[in-house]
N, C-alpha and C positions, 0 to 999 in steps of 0.2 A: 504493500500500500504506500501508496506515495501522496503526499502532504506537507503542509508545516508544522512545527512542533506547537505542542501546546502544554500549560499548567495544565497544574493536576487539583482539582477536589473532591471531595468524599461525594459518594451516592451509593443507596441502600440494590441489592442485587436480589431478584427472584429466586427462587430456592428450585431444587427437584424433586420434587415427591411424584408416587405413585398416585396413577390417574383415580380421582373424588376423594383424595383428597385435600387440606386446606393449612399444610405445613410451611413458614416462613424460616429464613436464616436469618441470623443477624445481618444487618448491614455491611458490606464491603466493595471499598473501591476498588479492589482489585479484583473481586470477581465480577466487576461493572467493565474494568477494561480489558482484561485476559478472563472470562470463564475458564472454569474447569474442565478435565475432560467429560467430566460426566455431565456438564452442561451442554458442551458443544456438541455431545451424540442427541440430545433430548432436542436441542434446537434442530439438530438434521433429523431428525424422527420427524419431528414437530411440520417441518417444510416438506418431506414423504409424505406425509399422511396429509396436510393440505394440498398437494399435488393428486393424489387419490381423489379426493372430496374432490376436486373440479373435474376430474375427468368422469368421473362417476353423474356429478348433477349435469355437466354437456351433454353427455352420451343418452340422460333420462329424457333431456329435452330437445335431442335431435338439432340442437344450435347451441351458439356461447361459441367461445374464446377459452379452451385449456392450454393452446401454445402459449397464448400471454401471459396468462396464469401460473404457468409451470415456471416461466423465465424469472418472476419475480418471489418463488416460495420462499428462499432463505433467506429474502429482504424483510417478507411477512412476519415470517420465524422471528426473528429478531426481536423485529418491534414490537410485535403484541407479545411475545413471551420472555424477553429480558430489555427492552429499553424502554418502552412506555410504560405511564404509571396513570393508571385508571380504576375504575371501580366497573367490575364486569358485569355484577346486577346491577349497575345504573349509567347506562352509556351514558345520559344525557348528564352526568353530573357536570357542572359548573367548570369545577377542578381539574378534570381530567384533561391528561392531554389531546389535542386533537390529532386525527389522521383523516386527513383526503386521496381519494385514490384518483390520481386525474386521469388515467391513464381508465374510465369505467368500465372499457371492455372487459376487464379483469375483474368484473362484480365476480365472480364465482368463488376467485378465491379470496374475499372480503367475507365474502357469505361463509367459508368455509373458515377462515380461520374465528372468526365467531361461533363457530358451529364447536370450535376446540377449545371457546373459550366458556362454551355451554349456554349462549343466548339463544341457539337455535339447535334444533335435532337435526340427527342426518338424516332423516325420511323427509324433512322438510328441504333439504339441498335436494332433493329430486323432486321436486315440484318448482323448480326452476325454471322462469321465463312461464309459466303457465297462470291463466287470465285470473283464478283466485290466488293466488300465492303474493307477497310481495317482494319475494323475491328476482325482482324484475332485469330483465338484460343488461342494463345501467344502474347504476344506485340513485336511489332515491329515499328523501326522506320520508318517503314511509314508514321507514325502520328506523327505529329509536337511533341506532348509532352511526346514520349518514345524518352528515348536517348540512352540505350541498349536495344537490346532484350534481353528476359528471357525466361523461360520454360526449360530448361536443366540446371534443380535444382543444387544451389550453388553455383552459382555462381554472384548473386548479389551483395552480401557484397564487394567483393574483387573489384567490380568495383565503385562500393560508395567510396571506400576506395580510387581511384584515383582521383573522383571527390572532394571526402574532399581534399586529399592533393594539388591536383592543386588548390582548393580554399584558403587553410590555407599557405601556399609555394610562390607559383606561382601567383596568380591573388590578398595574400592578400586581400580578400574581404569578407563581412561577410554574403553571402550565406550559406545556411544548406546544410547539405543532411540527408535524410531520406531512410533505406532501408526494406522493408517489408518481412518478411520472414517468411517460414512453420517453423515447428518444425520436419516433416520429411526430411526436406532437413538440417536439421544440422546435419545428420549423415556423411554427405561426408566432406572428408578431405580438402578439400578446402575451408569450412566456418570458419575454425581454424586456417588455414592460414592469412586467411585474420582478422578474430580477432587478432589473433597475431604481422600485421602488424600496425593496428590501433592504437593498444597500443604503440606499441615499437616509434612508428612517434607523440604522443600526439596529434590524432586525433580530437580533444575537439566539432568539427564543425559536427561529424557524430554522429548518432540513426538508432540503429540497433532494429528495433522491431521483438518479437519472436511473433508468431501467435500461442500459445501454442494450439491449438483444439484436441488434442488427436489422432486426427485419421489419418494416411497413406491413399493409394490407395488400397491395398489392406486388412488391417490389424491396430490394434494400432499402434501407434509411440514405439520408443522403451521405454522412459520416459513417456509417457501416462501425465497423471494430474501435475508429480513430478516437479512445477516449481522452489521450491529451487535448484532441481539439475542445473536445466539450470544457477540460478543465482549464486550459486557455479562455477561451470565452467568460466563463463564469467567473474567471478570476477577473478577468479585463470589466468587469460589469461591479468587482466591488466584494465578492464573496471568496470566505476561507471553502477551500479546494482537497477534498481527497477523490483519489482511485483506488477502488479497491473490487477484487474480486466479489462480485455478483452472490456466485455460490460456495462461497466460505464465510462462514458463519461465525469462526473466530474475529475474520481479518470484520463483519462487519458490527462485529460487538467492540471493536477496539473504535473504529473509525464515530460511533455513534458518542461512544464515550467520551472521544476525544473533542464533537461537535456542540459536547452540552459544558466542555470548558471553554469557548472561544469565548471574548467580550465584543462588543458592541459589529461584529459581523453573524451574516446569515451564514450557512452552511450549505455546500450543495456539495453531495456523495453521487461520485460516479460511478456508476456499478457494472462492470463486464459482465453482460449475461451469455443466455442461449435461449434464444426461442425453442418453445417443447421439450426443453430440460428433460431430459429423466425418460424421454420417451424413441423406441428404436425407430430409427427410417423417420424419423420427423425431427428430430432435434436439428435445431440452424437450416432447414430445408424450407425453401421457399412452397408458396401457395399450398398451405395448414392456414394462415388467418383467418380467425372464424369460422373453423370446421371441429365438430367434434373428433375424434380417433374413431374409425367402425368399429362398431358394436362387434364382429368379430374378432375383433383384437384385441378388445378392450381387455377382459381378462387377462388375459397374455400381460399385456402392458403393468396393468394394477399389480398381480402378483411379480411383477418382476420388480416394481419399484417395493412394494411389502417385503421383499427379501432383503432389502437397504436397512430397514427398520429394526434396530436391534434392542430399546427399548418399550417399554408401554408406561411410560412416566410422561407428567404432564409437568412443564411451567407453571406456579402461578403467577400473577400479572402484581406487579407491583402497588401497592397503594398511594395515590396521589397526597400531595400537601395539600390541605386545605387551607389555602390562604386569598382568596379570593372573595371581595367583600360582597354584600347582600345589597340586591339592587331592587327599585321598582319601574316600571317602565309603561303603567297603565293606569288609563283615567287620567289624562292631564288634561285639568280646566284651565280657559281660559280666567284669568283669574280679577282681569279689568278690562273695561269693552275699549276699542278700537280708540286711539283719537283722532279724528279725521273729520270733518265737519265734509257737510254736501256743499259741492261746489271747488273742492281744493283738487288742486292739480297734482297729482303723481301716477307714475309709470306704476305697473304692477308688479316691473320686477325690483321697483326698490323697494315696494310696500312689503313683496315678500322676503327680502333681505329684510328689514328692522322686524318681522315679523319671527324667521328663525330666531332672531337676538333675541327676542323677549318669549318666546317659547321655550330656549336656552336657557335664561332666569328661572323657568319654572318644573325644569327637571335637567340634574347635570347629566345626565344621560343622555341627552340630545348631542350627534356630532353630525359636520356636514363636513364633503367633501370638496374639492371643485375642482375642473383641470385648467387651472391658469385664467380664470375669467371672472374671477374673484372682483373686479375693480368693473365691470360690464353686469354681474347679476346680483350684484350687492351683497354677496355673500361675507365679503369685506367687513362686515359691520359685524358680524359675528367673528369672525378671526381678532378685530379688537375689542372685542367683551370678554370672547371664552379664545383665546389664543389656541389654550392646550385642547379644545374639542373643535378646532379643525381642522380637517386634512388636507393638504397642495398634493394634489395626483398630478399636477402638471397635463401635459399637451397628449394623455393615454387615454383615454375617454374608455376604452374596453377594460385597462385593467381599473379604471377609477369602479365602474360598477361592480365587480368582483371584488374589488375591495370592498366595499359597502356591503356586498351579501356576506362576508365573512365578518366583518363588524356587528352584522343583524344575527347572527348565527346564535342559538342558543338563548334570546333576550337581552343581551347585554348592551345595547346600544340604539337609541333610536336614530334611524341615520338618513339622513337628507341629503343624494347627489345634487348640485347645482352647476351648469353649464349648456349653451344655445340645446336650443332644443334641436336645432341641426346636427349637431356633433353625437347626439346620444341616437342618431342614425347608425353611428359605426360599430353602436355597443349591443346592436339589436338580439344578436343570440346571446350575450350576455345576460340579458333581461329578460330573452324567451327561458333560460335555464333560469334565472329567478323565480320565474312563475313554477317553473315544474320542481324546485328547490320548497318550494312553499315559504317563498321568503317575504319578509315584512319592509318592505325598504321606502323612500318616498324619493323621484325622481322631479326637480323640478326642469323645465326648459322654459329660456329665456328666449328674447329676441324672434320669437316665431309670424312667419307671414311675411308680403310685401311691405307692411306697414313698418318695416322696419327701417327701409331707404335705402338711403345711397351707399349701404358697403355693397349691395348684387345680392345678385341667386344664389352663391355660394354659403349665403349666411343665413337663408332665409328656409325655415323650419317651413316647409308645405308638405308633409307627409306626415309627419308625427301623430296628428288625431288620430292615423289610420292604423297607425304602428302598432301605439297602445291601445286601440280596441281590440285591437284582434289578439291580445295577451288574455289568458283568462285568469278571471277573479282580480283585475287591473280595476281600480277607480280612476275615473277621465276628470279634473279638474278644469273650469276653464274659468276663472275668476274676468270680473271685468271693472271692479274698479280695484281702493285701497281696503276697504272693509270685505268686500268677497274674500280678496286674497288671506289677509288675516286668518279670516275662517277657515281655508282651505288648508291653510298650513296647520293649526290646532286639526280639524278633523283629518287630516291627514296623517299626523301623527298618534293617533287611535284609532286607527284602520285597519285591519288585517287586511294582508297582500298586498301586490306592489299597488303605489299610490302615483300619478304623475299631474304633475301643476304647470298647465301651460300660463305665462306671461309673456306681455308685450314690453316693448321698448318707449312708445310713445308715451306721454302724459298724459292723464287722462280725466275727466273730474269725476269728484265722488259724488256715486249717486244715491249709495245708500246712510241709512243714519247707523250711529254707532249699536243703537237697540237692536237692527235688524237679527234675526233670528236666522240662520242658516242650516241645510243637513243636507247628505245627502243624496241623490235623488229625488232631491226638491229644487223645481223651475220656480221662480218669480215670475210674476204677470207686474212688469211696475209702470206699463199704460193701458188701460182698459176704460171702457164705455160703451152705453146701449146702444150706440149708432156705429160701434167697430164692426169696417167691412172685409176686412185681410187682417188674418195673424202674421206677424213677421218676427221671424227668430235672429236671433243674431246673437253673438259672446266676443270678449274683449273688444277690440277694437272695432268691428263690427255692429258691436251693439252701442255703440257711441254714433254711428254712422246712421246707424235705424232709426236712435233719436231725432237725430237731426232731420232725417225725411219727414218722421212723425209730425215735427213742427211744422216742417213744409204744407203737407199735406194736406194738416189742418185749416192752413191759410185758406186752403182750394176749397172747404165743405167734406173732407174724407177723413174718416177717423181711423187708424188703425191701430189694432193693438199689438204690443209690443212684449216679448217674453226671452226673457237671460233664462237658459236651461243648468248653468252653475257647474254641473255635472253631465257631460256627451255622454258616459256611462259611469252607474244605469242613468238613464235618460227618465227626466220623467213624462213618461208615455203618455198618462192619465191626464197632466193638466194642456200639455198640446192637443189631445184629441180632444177634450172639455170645452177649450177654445176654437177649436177649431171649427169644430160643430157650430159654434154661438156665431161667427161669422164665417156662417155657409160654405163651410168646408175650405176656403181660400187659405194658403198657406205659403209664404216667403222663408227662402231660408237664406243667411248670406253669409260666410263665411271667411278669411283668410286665411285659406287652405284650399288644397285643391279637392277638385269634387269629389273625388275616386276615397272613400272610407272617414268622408268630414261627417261636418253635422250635417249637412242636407240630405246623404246617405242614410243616418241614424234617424233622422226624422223619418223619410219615407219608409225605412223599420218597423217603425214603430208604429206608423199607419196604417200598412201594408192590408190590415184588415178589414177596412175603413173605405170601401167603396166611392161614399161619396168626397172626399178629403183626396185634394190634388193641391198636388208641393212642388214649387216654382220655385227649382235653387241656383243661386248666385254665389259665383267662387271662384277661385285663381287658372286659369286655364294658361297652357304653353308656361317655357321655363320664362321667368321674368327678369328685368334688366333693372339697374341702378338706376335711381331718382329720387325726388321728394317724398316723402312716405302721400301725400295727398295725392300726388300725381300719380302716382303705382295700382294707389286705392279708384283710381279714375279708369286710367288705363287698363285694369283687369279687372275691371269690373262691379267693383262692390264698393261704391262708394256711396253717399248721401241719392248721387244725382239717380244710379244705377237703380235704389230703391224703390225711387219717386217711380220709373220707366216698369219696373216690376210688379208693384203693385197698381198701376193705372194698366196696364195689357193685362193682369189679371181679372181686374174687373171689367172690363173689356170682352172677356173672351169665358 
């Protein structure tokens, strides 16, 4: 193994006993960094018999990943049975250290080494991948002891990298975390992100293990065998660097041991493997990815690795420090209403900046993120109240949201990403994996629509309503003055699932009073009367534009009325159709955004069963060019004038 040297401190070592039972040794650092020999056969037993367990559950469910599996057992062995320190009947304790498997093809043997640690039966590893089981082809938190989901490679790291920093940061505690990774998922740019954040924060509490096996899904890696390169890289990024054999289990009790003394760097272990380890005619042989071993072989195979097995002793799993203080993260009231008087001019994205800050105030567990735009969505104002609860993720917008689901992991953090709502376009499967993570997070995007002016189309958020509907169990925020926003950010933050707050750039006046009452999937009606002939919808910046028709219109003898939906989803269906009805089915919808998944979409959703009700919608068509936010608003369509033309051919026709 090749590395830097490092001090030495004490840490307590797992013992060997015979399997059920619950025998400890005294503490010793030496058995932490050189095991025994009778440790190091129980650790190889330990990685056989996980090797068994995935070819056994593949084989039951005719699909899985046992090559990958097998490539990483004496990485597994290790860590759940001499380096991590957990509590086995209680994955989810606080304490414990964490393990991410990024690499989630390899759920089997996750499922399996839990299966050794007794949270699962082995009749349940053969109901693998099958529609009741939860034992599912990728991890997920279904099971107490995944805290992200994985499988949408590279994305693990970046979320380790939240769970170290809320542990090193935030909770102070001396929990690990451990992230397990392929070597073909370090080609995406998001694993470099997140090395780079590790470094830059002196992540000291995270191991980032590479699963070097050489082989992709379809093909070599693009490094193959070359583990210096990887340890080059990872060094040049900022992190303490070992090589060490894959499948020796001495060499990676020593490497582990030696990653929980480094000071204020992350650790990344480069691990020589063999895809299909342990298995004949498949080891290091290309196209195995994602095939079971036949069923005619399979016995062959098992009993040939069972003959490796020379003990029937189990590891127990070390017990954690409890040192990790007691949090609350639920029911935060707002605790004094808004101050903002009707009529006062502010943008929504600084209302939601001063809005974090004083939500900040009312639970220290509130952190927010931002990648470098801190000074554009006002996030700023929170970085000087609560310093220590924000994070600079810089110009990474992928790993900035992985970050955040690792921060939200477990409760310990109420977390708010902020940056354009354009840029969290790039973080899309980041956030689709948050939904199936069953994560709590609250995404805000700034700057969204034409209205935003003269930086271009490049800055200009016109998909995002579209994005986040179509995430399930996603709450749509779309605030449209200073007191909406407010709102949105408190209910936002008691929301289960992800949350996303769209804001504008523009100033805007307030139109509500600070009493106003908000929830949601509750629409406002805040112009109405018995002579209203067209409903017209509109949110942020748009519904400032509606007003302004309103008043036109009125000049002419036409009353229409006017409704903020607060919430694109859920939408509230009930009070559009209620009005809609009232005047004769007419409906405007006007948006900045484009049509394809906005609110004129959502509206005609939500009609959809509503025969007489027909929706005339107004919204950003073709990509758009730089200019005055009025003139963009003119030009594509949905401005004041655009309203007046929409609702007179409506009645009209």
């Amino acid at each position: 193994m090749r590395g830097s040297g490092v001090g030495i401190a004490e840490g307590p070592a797992g013992s060997v006993c015979s399997a059920g039972t619950s025998v400890r040794s005294a503490p010793s650092m030496a058995d932490d960094a050189k095991p025994d020999a009778d440790t190091v056969q129980v650790l190889r037993d330990t990685a056989n018999r996980l090797r068994i367990h995935s070819i056994r559950a593949t084989c039951a469910s005719s699909s899985g990943h046992p090559t990958s599996c097998c490539s990483a057992a004496e990485i597994m062995s290790v860590l759940f049975f001499h380096t991590m320190r957990y509590k086995p009947t209680d994955p989810e304790h606080p304490d414990n250290d964490r393990f991410i498997l990024s690499k989630g093809h390899a759920a089997p043997i996750l499922y399996a080494a839990w299966a050794e640690v007794g949270d699962i039966s082995e009749s349940d590893l053969l109901n693998l991948r099958k529609i009741d089981s939860d034992l599912e082809g990728h991890p997920t938190p279904r099971l107490s002891f995944v805290d992200v989901a994985t499988g949408s490679l590279g994305q693990g790291l970046g979320a380790a990298c939240g769970m170290a920093y809320t542990g090193k940061y935030f909770d102070k505690a001396s929990y690990r975390v451990f992230c397990l990774m392929g070597d073909g998922e370090s080609s995406e740019g998001s694993v470099w992100e997140a090395l780079s954040f590790a470094s830059h924060y002196n992540l000291d509490n995270l191991v980032a293990i590479f699963d070097v096996n050489r082989l992709g899904q379809s093909g070599v890696a693009p490094l193959e065998h070359c583990t210096d390169i990887y340890q080059n890289r990872c060094e040049a990024f900022g992190w303490n660097t070992y090589l060490v054999d894959g499948h020796d289990v001495a060499a990676l009790c020593q490497a582990f041991w030696q990653a929980a003394q480094v000071k204020n760097k992350p650790t990344a272990i480069i691990a020589k493997t063999f895809k299909g380890r342990g298995i004949p005619n498949v080891e290091d042989a290309e196209n195995w990815h994602g095939k079971p071993v036949p069923k005619e072989r399979a016995a062959a195979i098992i009993k040939l690795i069972e003959s490796q097995i020379q003990t029937n002793k189990n590891l127990i799993p070390k017990t954690p420090l409890e040192d990790s203080p007691q949090i609350s993260i639920k029911n935060i009231k707002m605790t004094c209403l808004p101050e903002y008087k009707v009529g006062d001019k502010i943008a929504t994205r600084k209302a939601c900046g001063l809005a974090l800050a004083k939500l900040s105030h009312e639970n220290e567990r509130v952190i927010v993120l931002d990648g470098d735009t801190k000074n554009s969505t006002f996030s700023e104002i929170v970085k000087k109240e609560h310093p220590q609860r924000f994070i600079e993720c810089f110009i990474a917008e992928q790993n900035m949201v992985s970050v955040a689901l690792g921060c939200a992991t477990r409760g310990r953090t109420i977390a708010f990403v902020s940056t354009f709502a354009a840029f969290l376009t790039r973080a899309f499967d980041q956030i689709r994996m948050g939904a199936i993570s069953q994560t709590n997070i609250n995404l805000i995007g700034s700057h969204c629509g034409v209205s935003i002016g003269e930086d271009g189309p490049s800055q200009m958020a016109l998909e995002d309503l579209a994005m986040f509907r179509s995430i399930p169990n996603c709450t749509v925020f779309y605030p449209s003055d200073a007191v909406s926003t407010e709102h949105a950010v408190y209910l936002a933050a008691n929301t289960k699932g992800i949350c996303f707050i769209r804001t504008s750039r523009p100033e805007t006046a307030v139109i509500y009073t600070p009493q106003e009452k908000f929830g949601i999937g509750q629409a406002k009606v805040i112009r109405h009367s018995v002579h209203d002939k067209v409903t017209v919808i509109g949110a942020g910046v748009t519904l400032h534009e509606v007003l302004a028709a309103a008043d036109h219109l009125s000049q002419q003898g036409i009353s229409i009325r006017v409704i903020d939906p607060f919430t694109i989803k859920p939408l509230d269906a009930a009070t559009i159709i209620s009005n809609a009805k009232t005047t004769g089915g007419r409906v405007v919808t006007v948006e900045d955004h484009y049509r394809e998944g906005g609110i004129g979409e959502a509206v005609c959703g939500a009609v959809s069963r509503e025969p007489d009700i027909i929706v005339h919608q107004l919204a950003v068509s073709g990509v758009p060019r730089s200019g005055k936010p009025s003139e963009l608003l003119d030009m594509f369509g949905i401005s004041a004038a655009h309203i007046i033309e929409a609702v007179e051919y409506t009645l009209k026709n």
